[in-house]
N, C-alpha and C positions, 0 to 999 in steps of 0.2 A: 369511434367514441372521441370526442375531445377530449384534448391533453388535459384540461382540467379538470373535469367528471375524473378522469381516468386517477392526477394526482390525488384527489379527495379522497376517493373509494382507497388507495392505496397507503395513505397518510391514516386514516384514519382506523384502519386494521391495526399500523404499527404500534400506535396512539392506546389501543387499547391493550395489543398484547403487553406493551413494555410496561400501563400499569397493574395489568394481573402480576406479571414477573418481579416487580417491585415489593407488591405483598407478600409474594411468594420470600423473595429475598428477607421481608424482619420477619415474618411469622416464624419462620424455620426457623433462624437466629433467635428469635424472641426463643423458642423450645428449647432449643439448647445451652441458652443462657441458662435456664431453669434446671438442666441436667446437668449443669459441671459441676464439680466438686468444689465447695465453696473457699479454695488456696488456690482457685484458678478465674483470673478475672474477668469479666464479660468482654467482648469485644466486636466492640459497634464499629470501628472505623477499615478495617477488611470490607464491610459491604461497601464505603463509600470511595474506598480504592479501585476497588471491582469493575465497583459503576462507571468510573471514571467523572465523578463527582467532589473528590474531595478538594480540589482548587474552588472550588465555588463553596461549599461548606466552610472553609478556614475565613471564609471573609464575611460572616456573618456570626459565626458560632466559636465558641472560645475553646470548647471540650467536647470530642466523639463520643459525649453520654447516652446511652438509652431513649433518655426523651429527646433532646435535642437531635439526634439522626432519624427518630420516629417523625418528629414534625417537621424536621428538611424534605424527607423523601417521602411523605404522605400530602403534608401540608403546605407547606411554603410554596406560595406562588413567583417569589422571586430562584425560587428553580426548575428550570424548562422540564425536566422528566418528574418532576413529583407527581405523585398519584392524580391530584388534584388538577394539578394543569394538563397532564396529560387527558384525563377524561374531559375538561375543556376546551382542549383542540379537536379531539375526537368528533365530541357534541357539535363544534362551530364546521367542521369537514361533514357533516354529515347534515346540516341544516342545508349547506349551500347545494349539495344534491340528494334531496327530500326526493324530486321524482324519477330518482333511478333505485332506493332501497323502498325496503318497504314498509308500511306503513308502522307495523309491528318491533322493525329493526329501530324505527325512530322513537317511538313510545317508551322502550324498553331501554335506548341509549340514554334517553332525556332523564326517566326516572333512578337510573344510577347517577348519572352524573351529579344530581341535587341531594339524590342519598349519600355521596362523599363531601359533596358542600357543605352540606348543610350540618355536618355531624363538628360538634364543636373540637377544635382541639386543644383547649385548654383544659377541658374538664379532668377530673381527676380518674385515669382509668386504671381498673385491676385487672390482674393478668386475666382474667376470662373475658372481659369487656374487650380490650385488644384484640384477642386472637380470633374473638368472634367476628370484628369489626374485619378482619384480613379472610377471615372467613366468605365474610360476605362480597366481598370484591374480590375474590374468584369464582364462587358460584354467579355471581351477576356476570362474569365473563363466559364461564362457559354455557349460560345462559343464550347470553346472545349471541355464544358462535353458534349454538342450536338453532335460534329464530333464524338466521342466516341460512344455514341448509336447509330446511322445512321450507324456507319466501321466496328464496333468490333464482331465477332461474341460471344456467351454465353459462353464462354468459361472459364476454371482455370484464365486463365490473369483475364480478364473480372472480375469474381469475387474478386482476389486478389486485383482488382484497385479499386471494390466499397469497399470492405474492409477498407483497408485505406483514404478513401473518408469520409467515415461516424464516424469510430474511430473521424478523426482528425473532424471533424464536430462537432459531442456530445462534442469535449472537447471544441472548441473553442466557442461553445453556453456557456456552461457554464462561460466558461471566461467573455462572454460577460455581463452576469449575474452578474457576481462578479464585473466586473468595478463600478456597483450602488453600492457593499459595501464600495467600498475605495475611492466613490465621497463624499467631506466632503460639508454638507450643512453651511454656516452662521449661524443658530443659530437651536436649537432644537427644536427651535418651529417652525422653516421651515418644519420639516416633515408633509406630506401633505397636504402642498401649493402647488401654481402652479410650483413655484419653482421642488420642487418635484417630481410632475407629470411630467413636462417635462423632467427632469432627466428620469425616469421610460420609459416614451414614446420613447426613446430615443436609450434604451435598445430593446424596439421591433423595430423599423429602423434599428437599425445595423443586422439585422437578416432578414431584409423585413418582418416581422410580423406582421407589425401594421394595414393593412388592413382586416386580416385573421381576429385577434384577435377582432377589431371591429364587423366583421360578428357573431363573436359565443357569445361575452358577451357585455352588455351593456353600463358598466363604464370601466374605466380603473385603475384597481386597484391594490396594486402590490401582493395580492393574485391571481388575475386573470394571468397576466401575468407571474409569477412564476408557475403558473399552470400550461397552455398554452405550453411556453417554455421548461418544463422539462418531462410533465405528459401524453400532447399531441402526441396520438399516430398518426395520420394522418397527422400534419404540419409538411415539407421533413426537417425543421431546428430542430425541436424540439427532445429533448435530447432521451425519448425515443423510438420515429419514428426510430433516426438515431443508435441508437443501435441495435432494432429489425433487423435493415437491415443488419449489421453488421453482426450480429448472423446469417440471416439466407445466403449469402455468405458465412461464415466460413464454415457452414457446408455442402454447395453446391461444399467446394473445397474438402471434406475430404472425402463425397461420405453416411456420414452417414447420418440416419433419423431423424432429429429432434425429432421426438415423441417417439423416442425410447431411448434416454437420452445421454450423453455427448458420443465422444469416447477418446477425448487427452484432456490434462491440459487447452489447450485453450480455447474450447469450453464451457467445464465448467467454467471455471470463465467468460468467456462473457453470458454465458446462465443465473447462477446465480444472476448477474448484473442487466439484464435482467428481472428476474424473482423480482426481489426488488423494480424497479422502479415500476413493474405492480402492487405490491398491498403498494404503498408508497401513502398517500395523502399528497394533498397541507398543512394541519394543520402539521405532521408529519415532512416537512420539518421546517416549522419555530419554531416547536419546540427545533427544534435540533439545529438550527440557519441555517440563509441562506447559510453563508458563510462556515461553518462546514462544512454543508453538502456538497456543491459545491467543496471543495477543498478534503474533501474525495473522491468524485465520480474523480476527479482532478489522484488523488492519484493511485486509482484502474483502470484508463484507462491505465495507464501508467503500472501498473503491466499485463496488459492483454497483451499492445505490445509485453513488454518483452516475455507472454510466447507465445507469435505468433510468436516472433525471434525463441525460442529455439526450438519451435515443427516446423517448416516451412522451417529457412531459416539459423540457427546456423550449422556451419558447423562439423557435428562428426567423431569421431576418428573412423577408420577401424577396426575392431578387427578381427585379425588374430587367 
């Protein structure tokens, strides 16, 4: 497969998952704004900490209001991850290899993509209008990861798209994770009120976790749920579910055996990644700190892209 069929297909998985995860990110928040008790004030700029969006925010927007974070990270095309550009890139990755998806995959990309363009955001919306509207840009996501298994045959593509499906996945899980560090409670002795817990809970909704995690633990605790979310190899959201799978796509593109040890730079460090989460425990991460840990893992996804660019899709010199 040429490197750039191959970057396309892999860009344009990430393109979509990051803006399903973005709605995920104000819908949830959008809810639990409406659940606090109203001596506790909304708080929009935790998600654009998270995101690692709030330097570019401050230099357009005066105040982390409600709307103005709805229309940064939905709307505004002078910010690379918003909803809106993102399904933009998506859509242009996926024009320029029309004849490796299928026909259905394209159809189906085209008509969300113009279903988020074209939805005004100026207009004046009410809480049902919004959350329907976040609504709809998950179920169009997970829409067409559908049409994708149904069209695609197993193929390099195929792998290269869960590849970046799951990368951008594990990261934006943990994002979602870190929003609970930079939500500030009213007072210290709010930790572990209901205040609290609904924060916490909150964090598993933005992942659709919360039903899972009731089946497997009792209480809802934020050892449990950091557990859950990071530890959990079986939940399709959970950090290292989505890396395992990662991992093992990588090496389904490369042609080597897993069990017989790395072959290029990339594999080894997703393998090792990999290999760290498996014998990490829950005590282990809060040892270290939530947030430590989280924005290291943060750190080292982003060093894996890089060397998936250079062994995959970086283009090199000829040597004559």
């Amino acid at each position: 497969m040429l490197s750039r069929v191959a970057n396309s297909v892999y860009w344009m998985h990430r393109y979509i998952e990051r803006a399903e995860n973005y709605a995920r990110f104000m819908s949830v928040n959008f809810n639990l704004a409406l659940d606090l008790p109203p001596n506790v004030d909304q708080q929009w700029e935790p998600l654009l900490i998270a995101t690692a969006d709030h330097d570019l925010f401050v230099k357009y927007y005066k105040e982390p209001t409600r709307e103005n974070v709805i229309q940064f990270m939905t709307f505004d095309k002078r910010n690379p991850n918003s909803i809106v550009t993102c399904l933009s890139y998506a859509r242009e990755n996926a024009r320029t290899i029309r004849e490796i998806i299928s026909k259905e995959m394209w159809e189906h990309l085209n008509q969300f993509y113009l279903m988020v363009r074209d939805t005004s955001p100026n207009q004046q919306w009410g809480e049902i209008q919004t959350q329907h509207f976040f609504t709809e840009i998950r179920n169009s996501t997970q829409l067409f990861y559908g049409i994708i298994d149904a069209t695609i045959t197993r193929n390099e593509a195929w792998h290269f798209g869960r590849l970046g499906r799951f990368l951008e996945r594990a990261d934006k899980t943990s994002r979602f994770l870190d929003v609970k560090y930079f939500t500030l409670l009213p007072e210290i002795e709010a930790v572990g009120s209901t205040i609290d817990l609904m924060i916490w809970s909150a964090v598993l909704k933005s992942v659709s976790a919360y039903n899972m995690h009731r089946q497997q633990y009792r209480a809802l605790t934020p050892s449990s749920i950091v557990e859950f979310l990071i530890l959990d190899k079986m939940f399709p959201r959970a950090v290292a579910h989505c890396i395992r799978q990662a991992e093992l796509s990588l090496y389904e593109i490369s042609g080597n055996n897993i069990t017989n040890g790395f072959g290029n730079i990339a594999e080894r460090s997703l393998s090792k990644l990999r290999t760290e989460i498996e014998f990490t425990e829950t005590a282990d991460i809060f040892k270290a700190g939530l947030h430590q840990y989280l924005d290291d893992f943060q750190t080292r996804t982003n060093k894996i892209g890089s060397t998936i660019f250079e062994t995959y899709f970086d283009l090199k010199p000829i040597e004559v």
